[in-house]
N, C-alpha and C positions, 0 to 999 in steps of 0.2 A: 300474669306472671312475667311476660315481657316487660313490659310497661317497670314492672318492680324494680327487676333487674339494671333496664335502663337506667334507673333513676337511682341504685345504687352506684354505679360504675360512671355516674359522672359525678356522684359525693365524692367517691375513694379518690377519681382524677382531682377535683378541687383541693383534698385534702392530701399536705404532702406525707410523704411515707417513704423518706432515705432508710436502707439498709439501717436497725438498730433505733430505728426513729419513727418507729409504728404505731405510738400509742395513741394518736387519735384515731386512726383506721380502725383497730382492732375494736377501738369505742365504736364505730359510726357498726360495726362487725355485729358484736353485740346489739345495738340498740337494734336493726334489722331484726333477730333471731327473738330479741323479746316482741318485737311488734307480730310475729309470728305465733308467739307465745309457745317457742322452743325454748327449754331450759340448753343452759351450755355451762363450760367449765373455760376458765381461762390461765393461764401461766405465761406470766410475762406479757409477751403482745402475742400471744399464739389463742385463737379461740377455739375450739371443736366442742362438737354435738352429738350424742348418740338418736337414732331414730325412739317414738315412742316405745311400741314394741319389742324392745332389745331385749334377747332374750340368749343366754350364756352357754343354753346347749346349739347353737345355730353359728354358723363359721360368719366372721363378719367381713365386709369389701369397706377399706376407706377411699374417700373421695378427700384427696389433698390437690390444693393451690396457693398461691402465697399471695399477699398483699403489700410486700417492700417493693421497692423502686429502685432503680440507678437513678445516679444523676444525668437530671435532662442534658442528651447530646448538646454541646454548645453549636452545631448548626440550626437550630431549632430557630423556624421563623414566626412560628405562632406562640402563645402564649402555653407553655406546658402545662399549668395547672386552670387552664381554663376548658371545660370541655366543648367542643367545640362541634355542630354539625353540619356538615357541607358537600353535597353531590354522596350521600347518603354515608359517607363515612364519620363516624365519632373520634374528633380529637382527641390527646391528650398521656399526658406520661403515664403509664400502664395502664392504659386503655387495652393493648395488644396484649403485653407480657406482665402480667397475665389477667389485668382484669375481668376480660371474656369471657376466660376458663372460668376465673373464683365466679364470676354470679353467675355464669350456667349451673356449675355444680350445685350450689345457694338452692339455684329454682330448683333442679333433678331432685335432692336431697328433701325439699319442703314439700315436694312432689309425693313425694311417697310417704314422708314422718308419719303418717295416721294411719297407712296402711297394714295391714299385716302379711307380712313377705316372707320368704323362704332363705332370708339371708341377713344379717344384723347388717344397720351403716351408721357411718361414721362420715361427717363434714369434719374438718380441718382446715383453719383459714392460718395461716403458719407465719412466721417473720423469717428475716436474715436467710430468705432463701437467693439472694441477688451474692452475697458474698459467702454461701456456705456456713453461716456462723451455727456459734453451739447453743445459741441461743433461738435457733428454728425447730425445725421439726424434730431434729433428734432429743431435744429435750422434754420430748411430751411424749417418747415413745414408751417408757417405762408404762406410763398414766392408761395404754391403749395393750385391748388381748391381743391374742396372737393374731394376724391376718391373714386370709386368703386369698385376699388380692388385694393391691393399691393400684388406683388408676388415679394418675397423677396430672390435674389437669394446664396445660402448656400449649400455643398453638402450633397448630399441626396439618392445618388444615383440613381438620376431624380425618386424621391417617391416623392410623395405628403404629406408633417408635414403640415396637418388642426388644430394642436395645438400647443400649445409652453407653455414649464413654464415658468413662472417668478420669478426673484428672490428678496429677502428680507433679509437684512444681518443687525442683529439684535446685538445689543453691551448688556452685562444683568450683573449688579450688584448686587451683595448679600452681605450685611452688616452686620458686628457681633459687637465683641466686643474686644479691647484691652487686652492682661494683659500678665504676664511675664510666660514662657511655666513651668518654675520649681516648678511653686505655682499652674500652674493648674486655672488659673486667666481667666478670658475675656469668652468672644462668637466666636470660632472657624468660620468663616467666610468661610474656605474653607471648614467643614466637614459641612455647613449650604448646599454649593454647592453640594456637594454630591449628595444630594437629588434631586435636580434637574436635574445633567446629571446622573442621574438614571434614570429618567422619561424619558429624553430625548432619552435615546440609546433607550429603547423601545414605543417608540412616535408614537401611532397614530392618525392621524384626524381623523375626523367623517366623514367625505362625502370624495366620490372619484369619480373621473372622468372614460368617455367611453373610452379615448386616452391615459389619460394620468396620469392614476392612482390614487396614493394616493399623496400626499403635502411629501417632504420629509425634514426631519430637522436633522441637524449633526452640534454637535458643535466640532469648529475648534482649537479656542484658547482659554489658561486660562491662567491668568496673578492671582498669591497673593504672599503676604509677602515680609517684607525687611531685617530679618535675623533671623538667627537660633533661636533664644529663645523667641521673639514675637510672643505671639498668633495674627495672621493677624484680622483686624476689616474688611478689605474690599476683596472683591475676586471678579472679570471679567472676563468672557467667552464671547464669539462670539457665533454664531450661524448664518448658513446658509441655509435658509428656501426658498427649492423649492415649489412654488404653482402651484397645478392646476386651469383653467378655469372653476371649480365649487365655489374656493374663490377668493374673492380681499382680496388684501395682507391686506386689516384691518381686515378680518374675520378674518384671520389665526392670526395676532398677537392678537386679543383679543382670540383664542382658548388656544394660549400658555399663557398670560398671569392669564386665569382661572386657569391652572393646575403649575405654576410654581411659587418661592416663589419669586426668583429675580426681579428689576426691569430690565423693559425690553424697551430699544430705540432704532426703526428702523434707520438706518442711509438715507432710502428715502423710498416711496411709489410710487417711478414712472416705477419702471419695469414689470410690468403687466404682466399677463398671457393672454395668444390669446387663441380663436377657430375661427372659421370661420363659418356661420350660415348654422346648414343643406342646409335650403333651397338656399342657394348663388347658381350664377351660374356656380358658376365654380367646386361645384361638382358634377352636370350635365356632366359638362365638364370632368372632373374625370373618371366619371364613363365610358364614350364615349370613351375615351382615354386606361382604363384597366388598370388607376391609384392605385398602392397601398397607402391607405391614412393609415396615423401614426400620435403620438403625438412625438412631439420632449421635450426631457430634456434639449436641452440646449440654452442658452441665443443669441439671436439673437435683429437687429434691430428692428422685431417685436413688441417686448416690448414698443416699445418709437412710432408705428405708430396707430393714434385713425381711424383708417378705416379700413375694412374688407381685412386681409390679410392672406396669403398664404405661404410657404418656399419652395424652390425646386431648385435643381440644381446637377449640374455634380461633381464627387468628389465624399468621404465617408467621412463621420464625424467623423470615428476613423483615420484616418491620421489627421485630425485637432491639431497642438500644439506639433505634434511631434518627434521625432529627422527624420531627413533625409523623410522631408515631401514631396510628389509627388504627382502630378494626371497625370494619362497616356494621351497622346497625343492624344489619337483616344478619351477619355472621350470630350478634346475642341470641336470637330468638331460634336460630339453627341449633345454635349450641345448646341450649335448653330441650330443645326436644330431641335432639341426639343423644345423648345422657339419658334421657327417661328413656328413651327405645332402645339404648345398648345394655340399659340395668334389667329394664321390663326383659328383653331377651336375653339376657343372663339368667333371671330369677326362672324363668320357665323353659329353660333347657335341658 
């Protein structure tokens, strides 16, 4: 099962797979799952699998991970699609994020397909989860029942993230006024800004989270003026607004919108913040296991799934995105049997 895995996750490394540009992956996805002689369904570049025994009165768990990619960091000294092994670590561009998780869950998943268990599963090998698209996971959701958990595989250092931010990327215009800069004329629209990423470098919410702290906001871009001697009438900043699980992204923009003079337009409200319900059972399970549970900052599929979900997986999240990205070979084969012993001690709890 090792051995498999490996030999999948250095294809998917060979094989590129930018955000939106998955379809040989989700092939190489496929052909895996027949050589298995797992039936699957496909839509778009997204594959998922139901276990043999699927059975419609039994609550089902999916196991999601994605197979897109960012673009190789350009510090990147090694050859990114080449996998590469050296002092026991595996090269290569989503090697870490996430292709660890995807063929742990692969093995976990063909791990059990024959068996007959006390819980329906679901594999999901998903797209456009590096840029959020509508073309990921949220578009296969319809196609899947209700769920009782998603465990959403990300590395983690096989930690338990019982939260996740979400994010909100806010576009904010501040209006003045025209006039020529030698007369001293008009409403300075950027010294109007001022004021506002004034407010913003020291920004804080009101309510903070047990995991996941406080909402963080950093504005990224400002765009004014079209040349030296116009005072600007219009000035735009960005602003990228992480929420905790104590707001929905409407709180948080109606908090900023009370204390800031710009207007302010979310470019979506679909990326949600997760937690996962004390009482679930799978922090039972957690706790059983000697699970360290944490809130994760950074943006996963989670955001886009409406059932009670989980993050976990093999890998560290600071290699995620980074030049000469790795996860050590011995991490696959952990991953793999941490997955069958967190499912195996779910199903019999």
């Amino acid at each position: 099962m090792e051995e498999d895995a490996l030999q999948l996750l250095k294809e998917l490394i060979e094989t590129p797979s930018l955000s939106q540009q998955e379809e040989k992956t989700a092939e190489l996805l496929g052909s895996f799952l027949n050589s298995k002689n797992i039936p699957f369904k496909q839509m778009g570049n997204n594959i998922w699998a139901f276990n043999k025994y699927f059975d419609p009165k039994l609550p089902t768990i999916l196991l999601n991970s994605h197979h897109d990619t960012v673009k190789p960091n350009p510090g990147y000294t090694k050859d990114p699609y080449h996998p590469m092994i050296e002092d026991g670590k595996l090269y290569g561009l989503g090697s870490n994020d996430a292709g660890g998780c995807l063929v742990g869950l692969l093995g976990a998943f063909t791990f059990f397909y024959n068996k007959k268990i006390p819980y329906n599963l679901i594999i999901a090998a998903t797209a456009e989860e590096e840029i959020s698209g509508k073309n990921g996971i949220s578009s296969i959701l319809k196609e899947l029942p209700e769920l009782h958990l998603a465990i959403v595989g990300e590395p983690t250092l096989l930690q338990l993230a019982v939260a996740e931010k979400g994010l909100m990327v806010i576009d904010a215009v501040v209006r003045g006024k025209a006039g020529h800069a030698a007369r001293g004329e008009g409403d300075n629209a950027i010294y109007k800004a001022l004021g506002d990423l004034h407010i913003i470098k020291n920004f804080s919410f009101q309510k903070k989270s047990e995991y996941l702290g406080e909402n963080k906001v950093t504005a990224t871009i400002i765009h004014a003026g079209s040349q030296h001697n116009v005072v600007p009438d219009l000035c735009t900043y960005t602003l990228d607004v992480r929420v905790t699980d104590v707001y929905s992204l409407q709180e948080a923009l109606d908090e900023l919108k009370f204390n800031l003079l710009a207007e302010l337009k979310p470019r979506s409200l679909r990326l949600n913040s997760t937690a996962i319900n004390p009482d679930h059972k799978i922090m039972r399970v957690a706790d059983k296991l000697g699970l360290r549970l944490f809130g994760s900052p950074t943006l996963s599929d989670q955001a886009l799934i409406p059932f009670p979900s989980v993050k976990i997986g093999p890998g560290d999240s600071a290699r995620s995105h980074t030049a000469d990205e790795f996860i050590y070979v011995k991490e696959i084969g952990d991953g793999i049997a941490f997955y069958i012993h967190l499912l195996d001690t779910y199903f019999n709890s």
